[in-house]
SEKEVO-818313 format. One record per residue: residue number from 1; residue in one letter; z, x, y of N, C-alpha, C in turn. Coordinates in nm, 2 decimals. Example, Ala and Ser with C-alpha at 12.3 -4.5 7.8 and 13.67 -1.06 7.14 Angstrom:
<rs>
{r 1, A, {0.78, 1.32, -0.57}, {0.78, 1.23, -0.45}, {0.78, 1.32, -0.33}}
{r 2, S, {0.71, 1.28, -0.22}, {0.71, 1.37, -0.11}, {0.79, 1.29, 0.00}}
</rs>
This chain:
<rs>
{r 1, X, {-1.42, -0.08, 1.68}, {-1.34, 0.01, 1.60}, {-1.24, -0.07, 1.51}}
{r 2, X, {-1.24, -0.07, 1.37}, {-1.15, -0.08, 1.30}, {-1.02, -0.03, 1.29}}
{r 3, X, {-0.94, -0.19, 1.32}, {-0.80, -0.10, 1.31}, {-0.70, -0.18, 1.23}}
{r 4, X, {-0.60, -0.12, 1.13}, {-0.49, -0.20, 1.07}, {-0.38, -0.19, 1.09}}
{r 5, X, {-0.29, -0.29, 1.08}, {-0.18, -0.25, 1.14}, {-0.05, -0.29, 1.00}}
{r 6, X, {0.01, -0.26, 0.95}, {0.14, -0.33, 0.86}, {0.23, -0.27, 0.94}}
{r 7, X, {0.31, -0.46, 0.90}, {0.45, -0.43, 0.97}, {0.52, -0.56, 0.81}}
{r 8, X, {0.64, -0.57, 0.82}, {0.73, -0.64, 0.73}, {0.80, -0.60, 0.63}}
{r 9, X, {0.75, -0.42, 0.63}, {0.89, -0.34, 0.53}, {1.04, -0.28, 0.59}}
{r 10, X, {1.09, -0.29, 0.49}, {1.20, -0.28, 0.52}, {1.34, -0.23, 0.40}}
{r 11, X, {1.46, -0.26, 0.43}, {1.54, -0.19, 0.30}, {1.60, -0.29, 0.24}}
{r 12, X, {1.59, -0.34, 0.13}, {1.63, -0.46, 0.01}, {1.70, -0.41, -0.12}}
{r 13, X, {1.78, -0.48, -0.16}, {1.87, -0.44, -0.27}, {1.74, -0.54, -0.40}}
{r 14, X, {1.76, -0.44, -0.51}, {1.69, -0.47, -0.64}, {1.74, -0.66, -0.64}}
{r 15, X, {1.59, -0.72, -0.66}, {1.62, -0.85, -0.68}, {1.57, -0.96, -0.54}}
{r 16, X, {1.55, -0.84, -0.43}, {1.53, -0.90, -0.28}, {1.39, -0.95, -0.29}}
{r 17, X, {1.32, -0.99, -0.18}, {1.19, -1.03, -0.14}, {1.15, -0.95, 0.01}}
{r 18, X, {1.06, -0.92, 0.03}, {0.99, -0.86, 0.19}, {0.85, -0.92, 0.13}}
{r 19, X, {0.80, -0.96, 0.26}, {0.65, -0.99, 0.33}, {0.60, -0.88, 0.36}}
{r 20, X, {0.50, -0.81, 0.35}, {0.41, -0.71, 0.43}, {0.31, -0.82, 0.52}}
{r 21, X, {0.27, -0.77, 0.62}, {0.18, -0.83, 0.66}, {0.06, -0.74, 0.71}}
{r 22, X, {-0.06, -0.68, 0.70}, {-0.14, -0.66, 0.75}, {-0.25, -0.73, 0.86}}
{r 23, X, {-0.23, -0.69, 0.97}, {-0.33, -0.75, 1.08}, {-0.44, -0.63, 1.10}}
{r 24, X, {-0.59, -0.70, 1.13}, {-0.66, -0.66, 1.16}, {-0.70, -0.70, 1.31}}
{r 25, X, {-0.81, -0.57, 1.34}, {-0.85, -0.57, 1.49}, {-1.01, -0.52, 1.44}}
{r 26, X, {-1.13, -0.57, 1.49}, {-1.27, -0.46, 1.48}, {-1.32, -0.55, 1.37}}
{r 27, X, {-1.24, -0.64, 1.30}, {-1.34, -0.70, 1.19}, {-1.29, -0.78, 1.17}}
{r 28, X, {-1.39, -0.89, 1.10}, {-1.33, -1.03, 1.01}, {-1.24, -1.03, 0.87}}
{r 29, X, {-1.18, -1.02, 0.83}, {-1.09, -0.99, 0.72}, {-1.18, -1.08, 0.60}}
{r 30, X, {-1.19, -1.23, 0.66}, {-1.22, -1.32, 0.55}, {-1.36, -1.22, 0.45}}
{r 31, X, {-1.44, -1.16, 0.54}, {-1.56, -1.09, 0.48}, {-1.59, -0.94, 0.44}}
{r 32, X, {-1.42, -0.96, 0.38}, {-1.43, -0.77, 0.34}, {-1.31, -0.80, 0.25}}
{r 33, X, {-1.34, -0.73, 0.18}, {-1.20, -0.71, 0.06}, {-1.08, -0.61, 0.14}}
{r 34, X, {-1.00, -0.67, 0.09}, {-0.90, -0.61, 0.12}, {-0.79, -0.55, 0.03}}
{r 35, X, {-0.74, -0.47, 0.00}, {-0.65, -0.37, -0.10}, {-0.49, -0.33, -0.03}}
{r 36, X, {-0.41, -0.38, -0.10}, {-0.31, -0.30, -0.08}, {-0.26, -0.17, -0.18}}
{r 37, X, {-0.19, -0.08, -0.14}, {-0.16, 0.05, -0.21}, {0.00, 0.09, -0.19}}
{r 38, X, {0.03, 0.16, -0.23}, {0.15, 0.21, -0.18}, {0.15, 0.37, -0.28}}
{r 39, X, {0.28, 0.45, -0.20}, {0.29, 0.58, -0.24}, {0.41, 0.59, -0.22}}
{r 40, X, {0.46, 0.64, -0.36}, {0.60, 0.68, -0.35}, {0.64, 0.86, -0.34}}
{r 41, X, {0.73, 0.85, -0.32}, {0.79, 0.98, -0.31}, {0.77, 1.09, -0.44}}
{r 42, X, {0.70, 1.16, -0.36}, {0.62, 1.25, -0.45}, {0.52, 1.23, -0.54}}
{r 43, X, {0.46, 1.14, -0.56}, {0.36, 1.08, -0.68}, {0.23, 1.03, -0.57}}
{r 44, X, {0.17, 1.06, -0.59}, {-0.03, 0.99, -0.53}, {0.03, 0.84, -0.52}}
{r 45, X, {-0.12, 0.87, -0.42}, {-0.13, 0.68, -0.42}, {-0.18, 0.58, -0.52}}
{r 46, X, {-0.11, 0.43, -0.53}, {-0.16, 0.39, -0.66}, {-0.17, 0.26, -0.57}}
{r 47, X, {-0.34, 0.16, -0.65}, {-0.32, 0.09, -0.59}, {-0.28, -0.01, -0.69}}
{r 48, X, {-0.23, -0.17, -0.57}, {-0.13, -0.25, -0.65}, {-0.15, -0.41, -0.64}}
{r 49, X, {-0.27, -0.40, -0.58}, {-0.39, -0.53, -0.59}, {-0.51, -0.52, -0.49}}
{r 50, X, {-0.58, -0.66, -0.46}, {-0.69, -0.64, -0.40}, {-0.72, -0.80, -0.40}}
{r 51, X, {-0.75, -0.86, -0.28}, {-0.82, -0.98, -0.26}, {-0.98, -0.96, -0.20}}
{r 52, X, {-1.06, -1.09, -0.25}, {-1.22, -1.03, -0.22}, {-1.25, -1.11, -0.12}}
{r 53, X, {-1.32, -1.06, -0.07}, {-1.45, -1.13, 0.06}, {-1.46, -1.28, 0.02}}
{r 54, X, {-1.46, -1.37, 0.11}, {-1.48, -1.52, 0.13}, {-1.41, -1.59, -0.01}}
{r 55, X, {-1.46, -1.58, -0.10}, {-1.36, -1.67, -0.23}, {-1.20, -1.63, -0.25}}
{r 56, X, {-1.19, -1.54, -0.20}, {-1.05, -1.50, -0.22}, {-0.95, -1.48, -0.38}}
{r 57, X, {-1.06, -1.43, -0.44}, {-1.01, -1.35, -0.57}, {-0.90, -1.25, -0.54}}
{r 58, X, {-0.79, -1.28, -0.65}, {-0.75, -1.16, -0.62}, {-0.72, -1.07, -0.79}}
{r 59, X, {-0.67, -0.94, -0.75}, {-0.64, -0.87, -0.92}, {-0.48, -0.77, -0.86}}
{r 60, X, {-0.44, -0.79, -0.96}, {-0.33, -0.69, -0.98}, {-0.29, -0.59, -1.06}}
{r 61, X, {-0.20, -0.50, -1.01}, {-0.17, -0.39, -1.13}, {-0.09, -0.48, -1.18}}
{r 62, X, {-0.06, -0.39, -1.29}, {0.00, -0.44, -1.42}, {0.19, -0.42, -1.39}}
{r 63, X, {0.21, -0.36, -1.26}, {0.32, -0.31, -1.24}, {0.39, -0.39, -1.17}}
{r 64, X, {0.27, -0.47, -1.10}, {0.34, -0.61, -0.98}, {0.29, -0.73, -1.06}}
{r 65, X, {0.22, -0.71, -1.16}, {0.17, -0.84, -1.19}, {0.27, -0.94, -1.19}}
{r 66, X, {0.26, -1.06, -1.14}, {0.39, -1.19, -1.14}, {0.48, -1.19, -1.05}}
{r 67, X, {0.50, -1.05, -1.00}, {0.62, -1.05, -0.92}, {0.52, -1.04, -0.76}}
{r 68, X, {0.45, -1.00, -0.71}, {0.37, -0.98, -0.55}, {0.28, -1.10, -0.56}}
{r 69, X, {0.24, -1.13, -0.49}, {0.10, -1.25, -0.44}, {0.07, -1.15, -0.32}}
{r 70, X, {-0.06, -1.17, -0.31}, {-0.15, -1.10, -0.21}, {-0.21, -1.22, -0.18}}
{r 71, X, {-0.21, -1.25, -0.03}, {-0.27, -1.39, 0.03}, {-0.35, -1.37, 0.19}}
{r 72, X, {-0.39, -1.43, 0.23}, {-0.50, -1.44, 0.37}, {-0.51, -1.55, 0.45}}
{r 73, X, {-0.48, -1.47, 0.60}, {-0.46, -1.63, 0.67}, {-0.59, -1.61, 0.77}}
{r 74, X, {-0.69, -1.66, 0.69}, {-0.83, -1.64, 0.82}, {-0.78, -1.66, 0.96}}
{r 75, X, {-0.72, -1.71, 1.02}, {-0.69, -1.78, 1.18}, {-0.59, -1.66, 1.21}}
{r 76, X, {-0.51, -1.63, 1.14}, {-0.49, -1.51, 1.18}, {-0.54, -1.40, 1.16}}
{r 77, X, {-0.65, -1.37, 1.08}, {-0.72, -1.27, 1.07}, {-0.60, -1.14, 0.97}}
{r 78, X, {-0.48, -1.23, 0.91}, {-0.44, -1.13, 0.87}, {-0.43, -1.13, 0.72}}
{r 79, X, {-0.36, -1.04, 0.65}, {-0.35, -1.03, 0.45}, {-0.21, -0.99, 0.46}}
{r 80, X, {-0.14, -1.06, 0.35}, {-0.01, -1.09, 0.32}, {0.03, -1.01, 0.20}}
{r 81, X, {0.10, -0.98, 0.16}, {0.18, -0.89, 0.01}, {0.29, -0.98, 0.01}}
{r 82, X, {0.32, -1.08, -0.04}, {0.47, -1.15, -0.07}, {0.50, -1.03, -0.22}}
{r 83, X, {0.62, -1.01, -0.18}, {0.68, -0.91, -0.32}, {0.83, -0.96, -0.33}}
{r 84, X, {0.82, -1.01, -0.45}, {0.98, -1.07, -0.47}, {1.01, -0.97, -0.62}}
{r 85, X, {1.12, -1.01, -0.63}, {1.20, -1.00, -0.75}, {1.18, -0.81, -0.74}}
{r 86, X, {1.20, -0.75, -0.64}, {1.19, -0.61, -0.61}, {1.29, -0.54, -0.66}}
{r 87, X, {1.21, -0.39, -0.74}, {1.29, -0.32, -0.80}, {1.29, -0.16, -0.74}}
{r 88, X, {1.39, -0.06, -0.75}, {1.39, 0.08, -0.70}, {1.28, 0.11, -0.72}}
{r 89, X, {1.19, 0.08, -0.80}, {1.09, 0.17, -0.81}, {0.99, 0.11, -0.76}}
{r 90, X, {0.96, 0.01, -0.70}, {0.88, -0.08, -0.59}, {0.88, 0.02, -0.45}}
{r 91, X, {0.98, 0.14, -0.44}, {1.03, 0.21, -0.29}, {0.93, 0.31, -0.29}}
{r 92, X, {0.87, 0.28, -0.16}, {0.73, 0.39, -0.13}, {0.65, 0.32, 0.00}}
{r 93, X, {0.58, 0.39, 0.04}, {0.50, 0.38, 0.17}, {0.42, 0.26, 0.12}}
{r 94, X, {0.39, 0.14, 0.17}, {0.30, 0.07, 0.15}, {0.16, 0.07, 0.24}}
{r 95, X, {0.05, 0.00, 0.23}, {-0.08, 0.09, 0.28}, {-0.20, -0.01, 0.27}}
{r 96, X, {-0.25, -0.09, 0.37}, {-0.34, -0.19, 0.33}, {-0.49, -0.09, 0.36}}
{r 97, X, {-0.56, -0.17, 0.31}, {-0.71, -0.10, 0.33}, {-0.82, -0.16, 0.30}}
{r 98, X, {-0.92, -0.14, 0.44}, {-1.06, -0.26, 0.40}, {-1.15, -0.21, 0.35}}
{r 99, X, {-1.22, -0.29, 0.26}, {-1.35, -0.21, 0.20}, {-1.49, -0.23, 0.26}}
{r 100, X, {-1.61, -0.16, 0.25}, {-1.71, -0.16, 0.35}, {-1.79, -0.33, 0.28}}
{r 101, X, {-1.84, -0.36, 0.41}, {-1.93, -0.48, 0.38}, {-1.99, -0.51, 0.28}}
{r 102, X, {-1.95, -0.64, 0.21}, {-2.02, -0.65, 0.06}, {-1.96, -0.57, -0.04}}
{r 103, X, {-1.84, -0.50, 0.02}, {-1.79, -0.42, -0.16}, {-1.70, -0.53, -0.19}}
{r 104, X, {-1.69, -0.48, -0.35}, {-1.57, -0.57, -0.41}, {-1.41, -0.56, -0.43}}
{r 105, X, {-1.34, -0.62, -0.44}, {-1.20, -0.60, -0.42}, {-1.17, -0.54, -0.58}}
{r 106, X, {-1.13, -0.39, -0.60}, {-1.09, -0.32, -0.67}, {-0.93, -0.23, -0.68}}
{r 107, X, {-0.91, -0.19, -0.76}, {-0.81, -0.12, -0.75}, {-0.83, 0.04, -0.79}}
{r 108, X, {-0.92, 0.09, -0.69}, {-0.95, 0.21, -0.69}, {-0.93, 0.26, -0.53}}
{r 109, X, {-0.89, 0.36, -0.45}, {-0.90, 0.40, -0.35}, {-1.07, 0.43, -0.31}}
{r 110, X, {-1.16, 0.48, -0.40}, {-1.25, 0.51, -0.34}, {-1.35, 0.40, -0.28}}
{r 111, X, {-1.26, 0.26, -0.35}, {-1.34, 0.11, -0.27}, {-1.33, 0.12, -0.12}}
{r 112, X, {-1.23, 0.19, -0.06}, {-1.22, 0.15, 0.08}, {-1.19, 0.23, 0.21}}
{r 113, X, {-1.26, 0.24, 0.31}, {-1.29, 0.32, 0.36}, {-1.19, 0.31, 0.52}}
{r 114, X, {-1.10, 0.20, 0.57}, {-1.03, 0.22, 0.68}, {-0.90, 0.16, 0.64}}
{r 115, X, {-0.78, 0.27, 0.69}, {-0.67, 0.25, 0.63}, {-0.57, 0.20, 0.72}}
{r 116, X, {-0.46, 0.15, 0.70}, {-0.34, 0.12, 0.81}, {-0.27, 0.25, 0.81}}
{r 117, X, {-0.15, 0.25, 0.88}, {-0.07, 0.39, 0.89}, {0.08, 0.38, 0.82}}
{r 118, X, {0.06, 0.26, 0.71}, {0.16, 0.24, 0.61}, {0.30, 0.18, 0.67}}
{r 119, X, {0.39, 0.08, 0.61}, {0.52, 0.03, 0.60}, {0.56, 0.11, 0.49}}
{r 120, X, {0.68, 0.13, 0.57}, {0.78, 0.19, 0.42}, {0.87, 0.08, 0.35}}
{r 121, X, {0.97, 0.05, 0.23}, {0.99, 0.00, 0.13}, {1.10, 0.02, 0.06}}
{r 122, X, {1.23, 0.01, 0.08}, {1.28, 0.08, 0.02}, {1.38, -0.03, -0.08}}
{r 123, X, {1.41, -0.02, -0.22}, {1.44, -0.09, -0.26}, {1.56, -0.03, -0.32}}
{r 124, X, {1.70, -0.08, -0.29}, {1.80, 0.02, -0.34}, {1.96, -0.08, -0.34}}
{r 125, X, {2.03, -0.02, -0.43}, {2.18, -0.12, -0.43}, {2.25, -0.04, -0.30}}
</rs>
């Protein structure tokens, strides 16, 4: 059974850094793409990168671009969101998610089929 877990949010003043960390259980991380997402208060989910299966490509929205790194520690079996230079509008549920065997790392929700139960985020003076 696939399972995810994020832990590393938390409440930061505009300008801070937080780690997300996603750990996995049921699968190999290195051989599945992986997607992070997040949802803010009141607005759908949007996602806000994506690292791939073995090469470790990754893509970003255009909203974190520069500021998040999405990274992977095979031995831990886990995937990373470093988010620095954080702004209010960064504040929302964050949400990692694996995609089924051989899919590609995208930034679409319908890439991925098992979800975590989200870190929240809050970014504020």
């Amino acid at each position: 059974q696939v399972q995810l877990v994020e832990s590393g949010g938390g409440s930061v003043q505009p300008g801070g850094s937080l780690r997300l960390s996603c750990a996995a259980s049921g699968l190999t991380l290195n051989y599945r793409a992986i997607g992070w997402f997040r949802q803010a208060p009141g607005k759908g989910r949007e996602a806000i990168s994506c690292i791939s299966r073995i090469s470790g490509s990754t893509i970003y929205d255009d909203s974190v671009k520069g500021r998040f790194i999405i990274s992977r520690d095979n031995a831990k079996n886990t995937v990373f969101l470093q988010m620095n230079n954080l702004r209010p509008e960064d504040t929302a549920i964050y949400y990692c998610a694996v995609a089924p065997a051989y899919g590609p790392c995208v930034l679409e929700q319908s890439g991925y089929t098992s979800w975590g139960q989200g870190t929240q985020v809050t970014v504020s003076a």
